[in-house]
C-alpha positions in Angstrom: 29.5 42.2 30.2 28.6 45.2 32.3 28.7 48.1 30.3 28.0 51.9 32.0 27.2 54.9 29.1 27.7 58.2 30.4 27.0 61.2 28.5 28.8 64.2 30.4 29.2 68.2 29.5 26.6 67.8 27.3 23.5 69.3 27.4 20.9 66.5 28.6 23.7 64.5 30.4 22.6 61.2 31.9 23.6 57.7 32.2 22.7 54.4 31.1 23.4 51.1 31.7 24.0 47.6 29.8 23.9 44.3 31.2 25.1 41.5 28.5 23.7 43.4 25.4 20.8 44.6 27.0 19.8 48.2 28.1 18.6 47.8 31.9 18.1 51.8 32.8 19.0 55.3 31.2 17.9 58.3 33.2 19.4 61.9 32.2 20.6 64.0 35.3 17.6 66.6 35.2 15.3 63.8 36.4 17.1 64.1 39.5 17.9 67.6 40.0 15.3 69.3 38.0 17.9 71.7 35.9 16.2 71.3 32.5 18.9 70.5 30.0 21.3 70.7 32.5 24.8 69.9 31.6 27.8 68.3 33.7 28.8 65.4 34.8 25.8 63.3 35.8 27.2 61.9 39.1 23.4 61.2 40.4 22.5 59.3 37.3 25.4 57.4 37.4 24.5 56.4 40.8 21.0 55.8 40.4 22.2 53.4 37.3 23.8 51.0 39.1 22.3 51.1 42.3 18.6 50.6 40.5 20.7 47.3 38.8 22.9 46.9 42.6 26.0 46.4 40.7 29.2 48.1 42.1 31.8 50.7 39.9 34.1 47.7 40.2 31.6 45.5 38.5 31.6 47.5 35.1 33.8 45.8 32.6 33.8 49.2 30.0 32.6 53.0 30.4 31.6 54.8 27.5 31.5 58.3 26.4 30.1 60.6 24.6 32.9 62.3 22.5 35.6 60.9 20.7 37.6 63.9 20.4 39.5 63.1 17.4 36.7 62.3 15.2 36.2 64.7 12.0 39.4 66.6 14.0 40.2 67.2 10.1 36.6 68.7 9.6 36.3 70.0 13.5 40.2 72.2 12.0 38.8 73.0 9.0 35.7 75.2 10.6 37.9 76.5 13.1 40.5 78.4 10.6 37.9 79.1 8.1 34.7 80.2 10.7 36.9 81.3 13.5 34.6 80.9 16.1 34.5 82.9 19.5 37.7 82.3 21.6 35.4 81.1 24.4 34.0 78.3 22.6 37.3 76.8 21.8 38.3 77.0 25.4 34.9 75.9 26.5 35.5 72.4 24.2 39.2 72.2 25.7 38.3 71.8 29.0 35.3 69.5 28.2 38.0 67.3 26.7 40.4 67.4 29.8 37.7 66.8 32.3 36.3 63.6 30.3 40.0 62.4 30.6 39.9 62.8 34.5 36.5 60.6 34.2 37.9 57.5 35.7 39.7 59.6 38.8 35.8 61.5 39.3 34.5 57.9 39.6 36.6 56.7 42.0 36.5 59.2 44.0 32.8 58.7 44.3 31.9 55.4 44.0 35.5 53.3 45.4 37.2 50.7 43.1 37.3 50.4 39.5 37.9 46.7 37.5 41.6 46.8 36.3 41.0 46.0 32.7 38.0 48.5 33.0 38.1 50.3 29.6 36.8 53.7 29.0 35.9 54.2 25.3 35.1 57.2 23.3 32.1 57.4 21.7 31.9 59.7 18.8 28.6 61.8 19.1 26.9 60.9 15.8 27.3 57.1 15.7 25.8 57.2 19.7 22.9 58.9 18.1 22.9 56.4 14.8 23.5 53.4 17.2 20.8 54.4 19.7 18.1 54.3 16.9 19.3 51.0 15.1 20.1 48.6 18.1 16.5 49.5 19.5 14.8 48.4 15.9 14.1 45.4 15.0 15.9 45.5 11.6 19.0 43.8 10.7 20.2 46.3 7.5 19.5 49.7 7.8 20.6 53.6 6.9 20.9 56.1 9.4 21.7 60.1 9.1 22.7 61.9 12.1 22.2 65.4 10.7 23.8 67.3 14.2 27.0 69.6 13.7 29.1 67.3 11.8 26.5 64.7 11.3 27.8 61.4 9.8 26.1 58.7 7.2 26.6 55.2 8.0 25.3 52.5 5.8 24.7 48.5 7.8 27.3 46.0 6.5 25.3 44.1 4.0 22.7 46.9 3.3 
């Protein structure tokens, strides 16, 4: 399984890749185009991903990433009515959402063919920052805080 991580409009954006399980590269776009913290989507990362692995788009059985836009939505409602943050925030995060659903239509574009059953899967920001510590340890049971906005706990199964 062939599995391509994208982080995009976020600062830091990058890319990563996963053969079978196992993380093969990550590099964030700034290595490339030397914008510190630069934030977009990270077309040259993506690129230098899969051609540093010489797999093809059409290769990748699932894309990931980096939001899930309707995790915490009750929390994420709850701040906005009782915070009212600036007007150009909300818009800001609106059309963040609509250009990660364009994400597979950007990647064609650039690099040809996608698989049919290619699934692109939502990540929601705090367990990609839980999951990215545990799946690199060596431990089996574990408890990880993401304290980060609306910063989740999750406890291991079995812990």
């Amino acid at each position: 399984m062939i599995i391509l991580g994208i982080n995009a409009y976020h600062p830091n954006s990058s890319a990563c890749l996963l053969i079978n399980g196992e993380l093969k590269i990550a590099i964030e776009e700034e290595r490339i185009n030397r914008m510190k913290n630069w934030s977009g989507f990270p077309i040259e990362a993506i690129d230098y991903c899969l051609k540093s692995q010489d797999i093809k788009l059409s290769e990748v059985d699932n894309i990931a990433i980096n939001q899930n836009f309707y995790a915490n939505i009750f929390s994420k409602l709850k701040y906005s009515f009782l915070k009212k943050p600036d007007f150009s925030f909300i818009t800001k995060t609106l059309k963040n959402k609509i250009k990660r659903q364009n994400l597979l239509k950007l990647l064609q574009q650039k690099f040809g063919e996608i698989k049919n059953n290619c699934k692109l899967v939502g990540i929601e920001h705090h367990l990609s920052h839980l999951s990215s510590a545990f799946f690199d340890s060596n431990y089996d049971i574990s408890a990880n805080v993401s304290v980060d906005g609306f910063g989740i706990l999750q406890v291991r199964p079995g812990a």
